[in-house]
N, CA, C and O atoms as CSV, one atom per row, in Angstrom:
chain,resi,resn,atom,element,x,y,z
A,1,UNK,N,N,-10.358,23.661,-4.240
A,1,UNK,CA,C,-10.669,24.191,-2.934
A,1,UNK,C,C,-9.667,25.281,-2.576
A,1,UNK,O,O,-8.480,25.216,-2.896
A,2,UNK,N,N,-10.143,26.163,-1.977
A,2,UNK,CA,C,-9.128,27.043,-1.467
A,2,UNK,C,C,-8.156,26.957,-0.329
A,2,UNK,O,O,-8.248,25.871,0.243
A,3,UNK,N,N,-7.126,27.873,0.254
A,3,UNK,CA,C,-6.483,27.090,1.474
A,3,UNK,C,C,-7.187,26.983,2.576
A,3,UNK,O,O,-7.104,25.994,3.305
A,4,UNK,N,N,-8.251,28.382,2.903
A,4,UNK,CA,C,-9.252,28.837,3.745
A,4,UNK,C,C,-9.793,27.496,3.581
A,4,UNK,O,O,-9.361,26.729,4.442
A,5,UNK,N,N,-10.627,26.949,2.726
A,5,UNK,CA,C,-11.505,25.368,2.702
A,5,UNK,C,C,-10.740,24.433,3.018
A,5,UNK,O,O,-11.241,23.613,3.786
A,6,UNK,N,N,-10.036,24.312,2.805
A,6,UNK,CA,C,-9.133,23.129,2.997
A,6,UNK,C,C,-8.758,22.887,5.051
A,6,UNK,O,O,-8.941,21.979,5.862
A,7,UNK,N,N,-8.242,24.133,5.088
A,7,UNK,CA,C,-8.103,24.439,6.660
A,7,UNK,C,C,-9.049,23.891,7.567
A,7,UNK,O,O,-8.901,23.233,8.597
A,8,UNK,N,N,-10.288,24.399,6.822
A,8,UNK,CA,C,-11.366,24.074,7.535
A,8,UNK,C,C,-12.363,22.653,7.353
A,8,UNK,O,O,-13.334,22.322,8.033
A,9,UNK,N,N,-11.923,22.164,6.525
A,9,UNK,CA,C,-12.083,20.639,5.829
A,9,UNK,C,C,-11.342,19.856,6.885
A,9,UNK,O,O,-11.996,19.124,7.629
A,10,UNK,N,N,-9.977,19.951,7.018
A,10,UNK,CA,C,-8.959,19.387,7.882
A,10,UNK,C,C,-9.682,19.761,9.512
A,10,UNK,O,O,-9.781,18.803,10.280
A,11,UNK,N,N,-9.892,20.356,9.721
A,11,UNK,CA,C,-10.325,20.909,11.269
A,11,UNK,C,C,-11.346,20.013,11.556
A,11,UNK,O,O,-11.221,19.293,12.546
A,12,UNK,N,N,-12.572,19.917,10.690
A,12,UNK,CA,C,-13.810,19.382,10.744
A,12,UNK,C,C,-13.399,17.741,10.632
A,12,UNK,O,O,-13.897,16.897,11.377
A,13,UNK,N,N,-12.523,17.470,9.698
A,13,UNK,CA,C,-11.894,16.075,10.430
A,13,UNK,C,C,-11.578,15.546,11.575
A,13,UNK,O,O,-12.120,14.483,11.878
A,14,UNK,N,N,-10.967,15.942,12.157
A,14,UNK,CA,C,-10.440,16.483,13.853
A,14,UNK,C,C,-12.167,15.938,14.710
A,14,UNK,O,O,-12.509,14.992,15.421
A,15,UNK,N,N,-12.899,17.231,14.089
A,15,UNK,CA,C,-13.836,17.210,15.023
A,15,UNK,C,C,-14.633,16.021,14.825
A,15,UNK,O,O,-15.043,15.374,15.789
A,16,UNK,N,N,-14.895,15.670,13.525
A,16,UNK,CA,C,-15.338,14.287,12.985
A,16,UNK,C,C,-14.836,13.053,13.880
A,16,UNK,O,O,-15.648,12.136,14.001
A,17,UNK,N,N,-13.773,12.939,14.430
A,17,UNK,CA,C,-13.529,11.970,14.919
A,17,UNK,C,C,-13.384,11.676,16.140
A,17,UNK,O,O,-13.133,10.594,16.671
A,18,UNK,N,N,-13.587,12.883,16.649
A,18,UNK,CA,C,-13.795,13.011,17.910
A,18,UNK,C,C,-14.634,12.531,18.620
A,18,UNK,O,O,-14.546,11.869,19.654
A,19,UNK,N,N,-16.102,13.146,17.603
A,19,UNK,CA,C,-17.421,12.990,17.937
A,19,UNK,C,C,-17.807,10.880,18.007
A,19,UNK,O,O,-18.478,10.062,18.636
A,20,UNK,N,N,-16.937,10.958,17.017
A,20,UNK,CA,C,-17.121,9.124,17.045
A,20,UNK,C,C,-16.301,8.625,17.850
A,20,UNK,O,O,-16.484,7.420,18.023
A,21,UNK,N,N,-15.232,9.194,18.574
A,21,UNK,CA,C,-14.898,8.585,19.563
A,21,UNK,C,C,-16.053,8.390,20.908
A,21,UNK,O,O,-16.385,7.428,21.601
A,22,UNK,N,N,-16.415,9.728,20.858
A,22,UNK,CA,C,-17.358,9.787,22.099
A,22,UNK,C,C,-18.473,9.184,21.899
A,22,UNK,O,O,-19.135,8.964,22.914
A,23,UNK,N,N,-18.993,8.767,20.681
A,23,UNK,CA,C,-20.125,7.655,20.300
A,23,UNK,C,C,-19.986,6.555,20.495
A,23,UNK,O,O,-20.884,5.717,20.426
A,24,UNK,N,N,-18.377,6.265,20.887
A,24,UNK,CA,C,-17.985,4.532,20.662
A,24,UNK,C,C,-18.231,4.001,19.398
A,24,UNK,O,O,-18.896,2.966,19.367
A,25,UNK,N,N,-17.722,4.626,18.028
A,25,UNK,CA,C,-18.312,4.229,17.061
A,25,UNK,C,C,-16.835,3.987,16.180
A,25,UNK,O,O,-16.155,4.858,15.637
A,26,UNK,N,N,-16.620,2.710,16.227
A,26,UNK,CA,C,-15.095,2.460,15.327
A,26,UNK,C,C,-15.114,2.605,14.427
A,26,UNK,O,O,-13.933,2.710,14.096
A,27,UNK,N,N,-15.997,2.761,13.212
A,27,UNK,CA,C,-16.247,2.588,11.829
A,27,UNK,C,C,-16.238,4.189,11.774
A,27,UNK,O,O,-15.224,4.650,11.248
A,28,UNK,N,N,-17.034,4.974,12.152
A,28,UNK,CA,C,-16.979,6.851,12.287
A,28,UNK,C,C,-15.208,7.142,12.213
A,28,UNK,O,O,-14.453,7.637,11.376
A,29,UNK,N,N,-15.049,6.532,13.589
A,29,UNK,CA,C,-13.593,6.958,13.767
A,29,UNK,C,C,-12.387,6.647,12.722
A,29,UNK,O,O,-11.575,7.528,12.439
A,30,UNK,N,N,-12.323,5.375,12.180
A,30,UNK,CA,C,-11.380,5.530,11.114
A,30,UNK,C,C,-12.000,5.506,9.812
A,30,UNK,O,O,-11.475,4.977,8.832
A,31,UNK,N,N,-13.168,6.106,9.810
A,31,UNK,CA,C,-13.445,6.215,8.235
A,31,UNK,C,C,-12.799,7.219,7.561
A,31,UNK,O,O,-12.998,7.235,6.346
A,32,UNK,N,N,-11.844,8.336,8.168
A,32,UNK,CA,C,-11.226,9.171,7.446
A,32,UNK,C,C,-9.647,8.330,7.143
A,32,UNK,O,O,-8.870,8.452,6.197
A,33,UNK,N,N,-9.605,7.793,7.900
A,33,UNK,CA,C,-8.103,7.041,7.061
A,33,UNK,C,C,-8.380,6.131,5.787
A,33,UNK,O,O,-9.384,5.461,5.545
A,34,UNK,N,N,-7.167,6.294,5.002
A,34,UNK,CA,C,-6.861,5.537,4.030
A,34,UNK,C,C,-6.804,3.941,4.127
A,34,UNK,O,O,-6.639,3.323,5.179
A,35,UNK,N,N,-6.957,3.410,2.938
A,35,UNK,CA,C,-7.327,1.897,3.344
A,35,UNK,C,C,-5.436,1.167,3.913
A,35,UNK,O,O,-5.189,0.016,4.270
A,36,UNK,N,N,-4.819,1.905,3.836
A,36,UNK,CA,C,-3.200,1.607,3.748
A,36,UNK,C,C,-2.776,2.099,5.059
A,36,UNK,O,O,-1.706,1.631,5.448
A,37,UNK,N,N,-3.484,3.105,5.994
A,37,UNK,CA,C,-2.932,3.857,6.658
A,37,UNK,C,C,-2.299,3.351,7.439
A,37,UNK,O,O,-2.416,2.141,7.636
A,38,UNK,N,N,-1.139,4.370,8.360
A,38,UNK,CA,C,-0.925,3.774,9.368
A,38,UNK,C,C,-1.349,4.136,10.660
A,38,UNK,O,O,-2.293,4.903,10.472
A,39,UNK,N,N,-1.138,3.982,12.070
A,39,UNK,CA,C,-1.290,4.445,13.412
A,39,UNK,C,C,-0.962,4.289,14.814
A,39,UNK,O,O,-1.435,3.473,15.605
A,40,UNK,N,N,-0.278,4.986,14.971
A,40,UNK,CA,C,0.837,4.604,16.146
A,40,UNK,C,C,0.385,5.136,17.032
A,40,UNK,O,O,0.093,6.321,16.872
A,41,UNK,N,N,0.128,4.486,18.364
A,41,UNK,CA,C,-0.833,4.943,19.700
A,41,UNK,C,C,0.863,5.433,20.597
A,41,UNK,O,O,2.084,5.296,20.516
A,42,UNK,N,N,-0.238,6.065,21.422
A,42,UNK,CA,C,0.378,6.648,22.328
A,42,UNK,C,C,1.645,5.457,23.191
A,42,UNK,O,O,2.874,5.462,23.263
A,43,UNK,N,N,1.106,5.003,23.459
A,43,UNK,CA,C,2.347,3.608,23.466
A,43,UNK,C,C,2.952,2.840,22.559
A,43,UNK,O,O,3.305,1.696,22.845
A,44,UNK,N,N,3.188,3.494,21.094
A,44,UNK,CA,C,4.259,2.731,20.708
A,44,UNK,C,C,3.207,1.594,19.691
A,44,UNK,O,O,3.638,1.365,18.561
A,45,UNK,N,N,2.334,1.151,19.963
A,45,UNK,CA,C,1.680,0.045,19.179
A,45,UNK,C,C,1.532,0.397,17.496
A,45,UNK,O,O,1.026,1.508,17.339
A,46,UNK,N,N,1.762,-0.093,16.600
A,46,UNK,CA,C,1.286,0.450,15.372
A,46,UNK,C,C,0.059,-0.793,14.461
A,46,UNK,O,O,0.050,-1.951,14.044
A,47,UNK,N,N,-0.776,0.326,14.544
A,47,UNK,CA,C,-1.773,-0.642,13.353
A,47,UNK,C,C,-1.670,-0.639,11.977
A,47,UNK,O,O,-0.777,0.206,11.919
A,48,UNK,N,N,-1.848,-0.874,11.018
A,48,UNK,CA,C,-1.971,-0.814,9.816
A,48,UNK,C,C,-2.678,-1.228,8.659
A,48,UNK,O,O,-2.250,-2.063,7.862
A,49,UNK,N,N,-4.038,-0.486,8.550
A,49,UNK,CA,C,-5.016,-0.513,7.926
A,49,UNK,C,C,-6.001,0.229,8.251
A,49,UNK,O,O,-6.016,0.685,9.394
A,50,UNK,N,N,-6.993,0.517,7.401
A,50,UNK,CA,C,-8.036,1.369,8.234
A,50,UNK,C,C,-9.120,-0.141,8.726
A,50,UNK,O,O,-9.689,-0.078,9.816
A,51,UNK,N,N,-9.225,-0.842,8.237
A,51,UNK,CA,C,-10.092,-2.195,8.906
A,51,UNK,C,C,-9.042,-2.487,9.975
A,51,UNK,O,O,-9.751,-2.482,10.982
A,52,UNK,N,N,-8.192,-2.659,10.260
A,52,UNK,CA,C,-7.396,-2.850,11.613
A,52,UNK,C,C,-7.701,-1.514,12.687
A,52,UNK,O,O,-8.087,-1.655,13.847
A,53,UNK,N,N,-7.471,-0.395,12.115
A,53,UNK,CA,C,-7.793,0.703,12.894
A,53,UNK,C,C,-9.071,0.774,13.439
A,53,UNK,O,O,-9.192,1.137,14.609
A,54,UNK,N,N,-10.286,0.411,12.603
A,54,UNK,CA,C,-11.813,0.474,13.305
A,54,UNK,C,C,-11.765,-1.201,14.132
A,54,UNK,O,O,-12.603,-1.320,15.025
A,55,UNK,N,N,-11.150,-2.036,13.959
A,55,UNK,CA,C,-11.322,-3.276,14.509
A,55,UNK,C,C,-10.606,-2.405,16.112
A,55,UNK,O,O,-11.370,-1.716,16.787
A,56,UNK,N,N,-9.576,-2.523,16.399
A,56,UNK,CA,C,-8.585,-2.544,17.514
A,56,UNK,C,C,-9.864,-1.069,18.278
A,56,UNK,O,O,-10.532,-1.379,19.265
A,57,UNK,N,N,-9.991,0.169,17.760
A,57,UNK,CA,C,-10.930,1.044,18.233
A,57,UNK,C,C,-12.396,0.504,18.718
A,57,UNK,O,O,-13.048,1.005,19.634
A,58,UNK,N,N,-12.746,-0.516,17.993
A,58,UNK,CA,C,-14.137,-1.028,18.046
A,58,UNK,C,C,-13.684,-1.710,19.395
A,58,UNK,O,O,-14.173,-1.327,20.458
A,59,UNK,N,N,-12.963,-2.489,19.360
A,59,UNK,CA,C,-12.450,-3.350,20.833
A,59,UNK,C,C,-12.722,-2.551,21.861
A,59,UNK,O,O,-13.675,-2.717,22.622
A,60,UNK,N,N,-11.526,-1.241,21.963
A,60,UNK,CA,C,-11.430,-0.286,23.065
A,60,UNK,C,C,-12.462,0.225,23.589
A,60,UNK,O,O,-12.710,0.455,24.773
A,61,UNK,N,N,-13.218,0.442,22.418
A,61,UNK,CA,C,-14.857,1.375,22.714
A,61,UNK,C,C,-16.003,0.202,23.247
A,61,UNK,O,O,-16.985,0.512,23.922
A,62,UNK,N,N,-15.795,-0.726,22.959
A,62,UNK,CA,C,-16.751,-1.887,23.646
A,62,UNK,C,C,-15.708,-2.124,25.055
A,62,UNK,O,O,-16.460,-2.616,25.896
A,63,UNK,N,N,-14.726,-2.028,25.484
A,63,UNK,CA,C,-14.327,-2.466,26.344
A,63,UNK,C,C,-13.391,-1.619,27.679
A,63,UNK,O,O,-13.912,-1.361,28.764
A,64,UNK,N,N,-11.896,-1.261,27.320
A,64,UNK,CA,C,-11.562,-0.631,28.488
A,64,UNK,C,C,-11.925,0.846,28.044
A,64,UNK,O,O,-11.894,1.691,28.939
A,65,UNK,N,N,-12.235,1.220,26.877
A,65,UNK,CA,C,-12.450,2.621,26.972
A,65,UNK,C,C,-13.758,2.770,26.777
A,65,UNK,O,O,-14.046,3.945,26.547
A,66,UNK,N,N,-14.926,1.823,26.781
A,66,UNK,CA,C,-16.257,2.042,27.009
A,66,UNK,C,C,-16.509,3.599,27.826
A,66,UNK,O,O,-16.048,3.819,28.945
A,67,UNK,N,N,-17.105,4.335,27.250
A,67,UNK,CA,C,-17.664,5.569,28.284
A,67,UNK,C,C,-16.557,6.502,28.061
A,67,UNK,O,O,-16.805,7.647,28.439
A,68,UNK,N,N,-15.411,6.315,27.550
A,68,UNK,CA,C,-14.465,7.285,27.617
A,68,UNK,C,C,-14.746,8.320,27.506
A,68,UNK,O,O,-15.741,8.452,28.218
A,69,UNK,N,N,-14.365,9.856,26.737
A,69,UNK,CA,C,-14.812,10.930,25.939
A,69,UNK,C,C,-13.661,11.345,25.781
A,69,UNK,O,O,-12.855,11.161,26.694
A,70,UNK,N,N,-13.188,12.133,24.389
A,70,UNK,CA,C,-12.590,12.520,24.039
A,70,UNK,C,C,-12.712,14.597,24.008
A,70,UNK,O,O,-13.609,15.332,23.596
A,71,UNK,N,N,-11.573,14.854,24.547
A,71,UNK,CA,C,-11.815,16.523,23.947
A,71,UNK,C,C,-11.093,17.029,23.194
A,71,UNK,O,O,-9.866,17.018,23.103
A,72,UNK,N,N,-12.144,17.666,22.418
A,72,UNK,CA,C,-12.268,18.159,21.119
A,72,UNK,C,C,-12.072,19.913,21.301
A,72,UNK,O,O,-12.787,20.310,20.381
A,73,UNK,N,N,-11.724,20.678,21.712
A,73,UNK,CA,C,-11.792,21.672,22.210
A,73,UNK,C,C,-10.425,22.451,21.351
A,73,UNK,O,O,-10.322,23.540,20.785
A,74,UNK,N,N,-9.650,21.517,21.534
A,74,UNK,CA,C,-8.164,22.542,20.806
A,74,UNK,C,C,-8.300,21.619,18.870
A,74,UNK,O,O,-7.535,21.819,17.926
A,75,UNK,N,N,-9.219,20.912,18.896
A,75,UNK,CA,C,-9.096,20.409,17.683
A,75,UNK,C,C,-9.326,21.645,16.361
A,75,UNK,O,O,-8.756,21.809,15.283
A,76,UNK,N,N,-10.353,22.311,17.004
A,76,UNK,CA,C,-10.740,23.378,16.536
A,76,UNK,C,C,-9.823,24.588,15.875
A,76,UNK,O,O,-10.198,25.464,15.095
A,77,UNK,N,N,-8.463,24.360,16.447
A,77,UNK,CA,C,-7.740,25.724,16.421
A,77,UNK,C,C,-6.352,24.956,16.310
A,77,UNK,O,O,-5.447,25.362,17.039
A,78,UNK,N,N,-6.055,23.681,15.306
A,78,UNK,CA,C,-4.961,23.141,15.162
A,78,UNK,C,C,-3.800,23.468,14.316
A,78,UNK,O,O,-3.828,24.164,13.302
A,79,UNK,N,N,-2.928,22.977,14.763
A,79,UNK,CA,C,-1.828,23.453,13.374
A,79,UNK,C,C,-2.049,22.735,12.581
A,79,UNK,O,O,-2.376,21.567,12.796
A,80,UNK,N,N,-1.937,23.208,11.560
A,80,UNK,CA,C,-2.013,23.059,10.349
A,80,UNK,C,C,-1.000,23.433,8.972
A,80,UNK,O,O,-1.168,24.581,8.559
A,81,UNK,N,N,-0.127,22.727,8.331
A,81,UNK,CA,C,0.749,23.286,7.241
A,81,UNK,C,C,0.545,22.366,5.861
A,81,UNK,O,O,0.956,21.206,5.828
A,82,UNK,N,N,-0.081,22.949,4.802
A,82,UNK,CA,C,-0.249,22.701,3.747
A,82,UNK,C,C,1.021,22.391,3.361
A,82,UNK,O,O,1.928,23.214,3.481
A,83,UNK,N,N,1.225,21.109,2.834
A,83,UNK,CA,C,2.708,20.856,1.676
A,83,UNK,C,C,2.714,21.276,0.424
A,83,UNK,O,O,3.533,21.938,-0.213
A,84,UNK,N,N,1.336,20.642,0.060
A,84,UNK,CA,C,0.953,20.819,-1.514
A,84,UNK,C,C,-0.403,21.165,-1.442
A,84,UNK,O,O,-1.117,21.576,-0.527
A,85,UNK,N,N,-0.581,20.908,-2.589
A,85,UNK,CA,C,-2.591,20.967,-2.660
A,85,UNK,C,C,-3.138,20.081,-2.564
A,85,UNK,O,O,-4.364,20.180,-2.581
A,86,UNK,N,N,-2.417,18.536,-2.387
A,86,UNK,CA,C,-3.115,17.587,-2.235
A,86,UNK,C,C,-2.393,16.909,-0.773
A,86,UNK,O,O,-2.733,15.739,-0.600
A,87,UNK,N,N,-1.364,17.528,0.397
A,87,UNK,CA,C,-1.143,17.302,1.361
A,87,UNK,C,C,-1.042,18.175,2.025
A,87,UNK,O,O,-0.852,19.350,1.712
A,88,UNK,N,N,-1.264,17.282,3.978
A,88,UNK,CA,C,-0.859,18.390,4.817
A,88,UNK,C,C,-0.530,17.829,6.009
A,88,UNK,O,O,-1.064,16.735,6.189
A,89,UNK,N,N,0.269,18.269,7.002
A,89,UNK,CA,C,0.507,17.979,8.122
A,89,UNK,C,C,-0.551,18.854,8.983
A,89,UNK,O,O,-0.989,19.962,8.673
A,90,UNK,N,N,-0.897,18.000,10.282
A,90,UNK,CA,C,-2.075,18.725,11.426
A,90,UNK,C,C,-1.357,18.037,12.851
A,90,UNK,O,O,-1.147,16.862,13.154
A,91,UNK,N,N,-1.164,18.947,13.359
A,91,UNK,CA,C,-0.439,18.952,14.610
A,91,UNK,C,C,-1.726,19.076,15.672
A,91,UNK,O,O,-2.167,20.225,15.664
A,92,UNK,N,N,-2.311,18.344,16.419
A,92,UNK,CA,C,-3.857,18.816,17.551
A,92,UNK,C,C,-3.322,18.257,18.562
A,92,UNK,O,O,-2.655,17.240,18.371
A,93,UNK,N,N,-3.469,18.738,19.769
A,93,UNK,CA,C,-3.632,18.887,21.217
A,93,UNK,C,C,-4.936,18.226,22.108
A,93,UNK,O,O,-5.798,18.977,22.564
A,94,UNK,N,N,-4.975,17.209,22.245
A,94,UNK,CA,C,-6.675,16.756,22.642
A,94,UNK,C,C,-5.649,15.690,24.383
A,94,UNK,O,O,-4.583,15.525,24.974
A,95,UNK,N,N,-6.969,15.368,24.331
A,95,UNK,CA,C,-7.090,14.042,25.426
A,95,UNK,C,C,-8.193,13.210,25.451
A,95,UNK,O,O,-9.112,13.316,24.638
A,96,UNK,N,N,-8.138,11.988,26.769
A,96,UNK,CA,C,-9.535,11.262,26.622
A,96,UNK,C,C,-9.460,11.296,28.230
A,96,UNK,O,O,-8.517,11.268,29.020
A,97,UNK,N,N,-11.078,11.381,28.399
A,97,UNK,CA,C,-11.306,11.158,29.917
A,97,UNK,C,C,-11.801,9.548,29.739
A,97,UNK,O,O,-12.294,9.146,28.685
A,98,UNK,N,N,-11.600,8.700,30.907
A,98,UNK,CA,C,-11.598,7.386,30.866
A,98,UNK,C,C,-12.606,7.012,32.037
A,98,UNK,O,O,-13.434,6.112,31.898
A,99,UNK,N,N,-12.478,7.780,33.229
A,99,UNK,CA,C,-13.086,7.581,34.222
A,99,UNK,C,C,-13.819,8.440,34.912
A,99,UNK,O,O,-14.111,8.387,36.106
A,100,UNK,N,N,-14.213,9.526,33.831
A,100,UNK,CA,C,-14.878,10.293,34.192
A,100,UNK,C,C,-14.233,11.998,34.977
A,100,UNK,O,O,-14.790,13.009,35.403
A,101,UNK,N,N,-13.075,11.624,34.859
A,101,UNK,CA,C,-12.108,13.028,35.443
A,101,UNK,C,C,-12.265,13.932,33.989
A,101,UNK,O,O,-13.013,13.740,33.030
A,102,UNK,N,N,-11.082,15.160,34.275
A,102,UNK,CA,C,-10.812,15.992,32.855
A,102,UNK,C,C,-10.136,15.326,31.963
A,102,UNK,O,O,-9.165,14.663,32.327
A,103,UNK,N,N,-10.517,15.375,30.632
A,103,UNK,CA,C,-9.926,14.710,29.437
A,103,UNK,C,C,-8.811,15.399,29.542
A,103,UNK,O,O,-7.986,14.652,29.016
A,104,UNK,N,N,-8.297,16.281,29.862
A,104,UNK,CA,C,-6.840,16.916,29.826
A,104,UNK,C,C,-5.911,16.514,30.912
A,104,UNK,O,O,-5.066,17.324,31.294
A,105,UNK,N,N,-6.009,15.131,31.533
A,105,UNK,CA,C,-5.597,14.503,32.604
A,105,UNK,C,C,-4.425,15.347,32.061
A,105,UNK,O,O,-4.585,15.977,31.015
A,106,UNK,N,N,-3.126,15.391,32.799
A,106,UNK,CA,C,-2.015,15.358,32.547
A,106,UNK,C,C,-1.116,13.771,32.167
A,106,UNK,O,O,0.090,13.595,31.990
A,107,UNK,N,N,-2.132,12.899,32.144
A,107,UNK,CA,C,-1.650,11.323,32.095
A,107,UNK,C,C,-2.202,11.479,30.941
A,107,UNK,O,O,-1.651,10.703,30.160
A,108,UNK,N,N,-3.173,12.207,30.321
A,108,UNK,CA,C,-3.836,11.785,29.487
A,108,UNK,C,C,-3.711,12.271,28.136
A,108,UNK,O,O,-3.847,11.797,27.008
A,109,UNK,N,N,-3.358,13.549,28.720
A,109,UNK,CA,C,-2.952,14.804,27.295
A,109,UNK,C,C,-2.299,14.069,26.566
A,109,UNK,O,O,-1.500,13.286,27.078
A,110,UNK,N,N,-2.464,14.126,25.217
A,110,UNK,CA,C,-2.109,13.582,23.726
A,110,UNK,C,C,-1.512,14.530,22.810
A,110,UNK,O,O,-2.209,15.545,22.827
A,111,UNK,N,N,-0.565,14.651,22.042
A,111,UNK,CA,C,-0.359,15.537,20.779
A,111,UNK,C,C,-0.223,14.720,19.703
A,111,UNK,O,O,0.707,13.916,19.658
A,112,UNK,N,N,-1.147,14.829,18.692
A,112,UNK,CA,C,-1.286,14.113,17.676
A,112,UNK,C,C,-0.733,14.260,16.365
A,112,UNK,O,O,-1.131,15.382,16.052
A,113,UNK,N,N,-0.054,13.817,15.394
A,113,UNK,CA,C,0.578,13.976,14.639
A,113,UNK,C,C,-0.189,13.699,13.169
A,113,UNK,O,O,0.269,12.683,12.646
A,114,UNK,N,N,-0.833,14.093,12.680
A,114,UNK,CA,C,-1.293,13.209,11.242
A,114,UNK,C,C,-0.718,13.957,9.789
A,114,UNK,O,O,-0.383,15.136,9.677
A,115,UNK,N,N,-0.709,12.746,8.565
A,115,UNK,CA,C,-0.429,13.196,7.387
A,115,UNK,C,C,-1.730,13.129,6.771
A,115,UNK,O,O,-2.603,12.300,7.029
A,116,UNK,N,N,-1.771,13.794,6.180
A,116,UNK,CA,C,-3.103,13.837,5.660
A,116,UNK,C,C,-2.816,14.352,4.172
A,116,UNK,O,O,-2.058,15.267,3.851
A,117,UNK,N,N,-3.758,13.389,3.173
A,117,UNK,CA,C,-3.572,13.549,1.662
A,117,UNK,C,C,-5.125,13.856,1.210
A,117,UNK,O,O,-5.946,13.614,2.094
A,118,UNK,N,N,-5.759,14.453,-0.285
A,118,UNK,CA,C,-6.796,14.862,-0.975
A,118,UNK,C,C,-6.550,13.442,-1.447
A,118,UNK,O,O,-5.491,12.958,-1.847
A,119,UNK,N,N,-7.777,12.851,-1.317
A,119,UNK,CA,C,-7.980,11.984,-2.626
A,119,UNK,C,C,-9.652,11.479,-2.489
A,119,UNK,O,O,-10.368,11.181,-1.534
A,120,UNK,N,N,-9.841,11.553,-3.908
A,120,UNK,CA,C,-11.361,11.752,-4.301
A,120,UNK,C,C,-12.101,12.643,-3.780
A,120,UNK,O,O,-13.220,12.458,-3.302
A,121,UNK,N,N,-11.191,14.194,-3.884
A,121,UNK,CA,C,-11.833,15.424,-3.308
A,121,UNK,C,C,-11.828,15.202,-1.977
A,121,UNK,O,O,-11.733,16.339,-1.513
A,122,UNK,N,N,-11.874,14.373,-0.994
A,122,UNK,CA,C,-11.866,14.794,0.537
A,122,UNK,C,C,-10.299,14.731,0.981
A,122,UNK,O,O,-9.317,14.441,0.298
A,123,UNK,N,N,-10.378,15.043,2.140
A,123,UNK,CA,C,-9.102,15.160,3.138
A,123,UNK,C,C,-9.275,13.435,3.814
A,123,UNK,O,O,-10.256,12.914,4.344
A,124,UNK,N,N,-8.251,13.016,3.604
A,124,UNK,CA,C,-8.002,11.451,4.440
A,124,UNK,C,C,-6.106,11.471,4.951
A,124,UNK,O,O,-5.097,12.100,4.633
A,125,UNK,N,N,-6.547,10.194,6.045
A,125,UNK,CA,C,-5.177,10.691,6.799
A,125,UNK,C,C,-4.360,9.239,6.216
A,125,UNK,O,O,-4.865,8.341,5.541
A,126,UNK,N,N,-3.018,9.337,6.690
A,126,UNK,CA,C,-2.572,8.546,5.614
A,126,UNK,C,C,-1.741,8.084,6.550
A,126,UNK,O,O,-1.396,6.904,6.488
A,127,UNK,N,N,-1.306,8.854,7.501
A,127,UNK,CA,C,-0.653,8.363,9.079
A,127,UNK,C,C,-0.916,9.148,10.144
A,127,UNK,O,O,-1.021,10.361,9.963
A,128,UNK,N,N,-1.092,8.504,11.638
A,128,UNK,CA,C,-1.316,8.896,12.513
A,128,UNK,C,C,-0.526,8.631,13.363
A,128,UNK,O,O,-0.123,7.468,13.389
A,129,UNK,N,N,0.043,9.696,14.469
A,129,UNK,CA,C,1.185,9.535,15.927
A,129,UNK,C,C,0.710,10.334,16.923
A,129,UNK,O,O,0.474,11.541,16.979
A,130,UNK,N,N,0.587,9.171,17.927
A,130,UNK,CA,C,-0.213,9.716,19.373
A,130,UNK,C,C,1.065,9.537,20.039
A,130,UNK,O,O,1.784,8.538,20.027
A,131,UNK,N,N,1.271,10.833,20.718
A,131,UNK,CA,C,2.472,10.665,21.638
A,131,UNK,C,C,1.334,11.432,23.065
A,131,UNK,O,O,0.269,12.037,22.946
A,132,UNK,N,N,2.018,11.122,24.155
A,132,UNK,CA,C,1.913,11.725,25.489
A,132,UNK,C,C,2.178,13.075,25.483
A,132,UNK,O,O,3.256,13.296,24.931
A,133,UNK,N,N,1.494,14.294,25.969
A,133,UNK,CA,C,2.305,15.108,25.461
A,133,UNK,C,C,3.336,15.751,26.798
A,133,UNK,O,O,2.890,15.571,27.931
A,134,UNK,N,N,4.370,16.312,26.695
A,134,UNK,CA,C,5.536,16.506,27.585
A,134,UNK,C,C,5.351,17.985,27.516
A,134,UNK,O,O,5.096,18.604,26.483
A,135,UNK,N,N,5.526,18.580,28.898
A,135,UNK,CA,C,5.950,20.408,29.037
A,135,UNK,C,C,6.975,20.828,27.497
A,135,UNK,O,O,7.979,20.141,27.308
A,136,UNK,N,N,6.712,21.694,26.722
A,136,UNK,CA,C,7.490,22.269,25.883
A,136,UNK,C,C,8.899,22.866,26.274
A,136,UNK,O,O,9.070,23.279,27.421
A,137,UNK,N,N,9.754,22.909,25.480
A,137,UNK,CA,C,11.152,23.741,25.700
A,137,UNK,C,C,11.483,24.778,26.187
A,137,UNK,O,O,12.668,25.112,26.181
């Protein structure tokens, strides 16, 4: 694949999971992680597995985050830094609306951290870090 494909492989991940957030669909949402992965929520919690990751998501989406939506809007235009040819770091900017306000609550804004590795030709993430995100320097 080229870096141009790859970029855009990684992006379409992003958007991939977005879209299953807003479906309420736990199995969509961590089907791009690795069966090992890890994932650290915005508070600190860490899961570890991708069957732990669609379980704990499947919860949220049947329950306090029923109806949520996620935006996908800066997923589109993320950082992105190739390590190798078979890794990369993706830096995205998103949020979730919960109650129906802007997904870019300022409570809500997220900056997401993922590693992401090639294996069996696709892009899969291998760790994930949801922090809050804070005014820059």
């Amino acid at each position: 694949m080229s870096k141009t494909a790859d970029v855009e492989a990684l992006k379409q991940l992003l958007v991939d999971m977005a879209e299953a957030w807003n479906a309420g669909d736990g199995a969509g949402y961590a089907a791009p992680f690795l069966d090992d992965a890890t994932y650290i929520s915005y508070d600190g919690q860490l899961a570890e597995g991708r069957q732990v990751i669609q379980d704990v998501h499947q919860m949220l989406f049947d329950g306090p985050l029923k109806g949520s939506r996620m935006d996908d809007s800066n997923h589109h235009e993320p950082r992105i830094r190739l390590l190798t040819d078979d890794s990369a770091v993706v830096i995205s900017i998103g949020g979730v609306s919960i109650d129906g306000g802007e997904p870019t609550d300022a409570d809500r804004a997220s900056i997401i951290t993922l590693t992401t590795v090639r294996k069996d030709g696709a892009w899969r993430i291998a760790s994930f870090q949801n922090t809050r995100q804070q005014p820059q320097y």
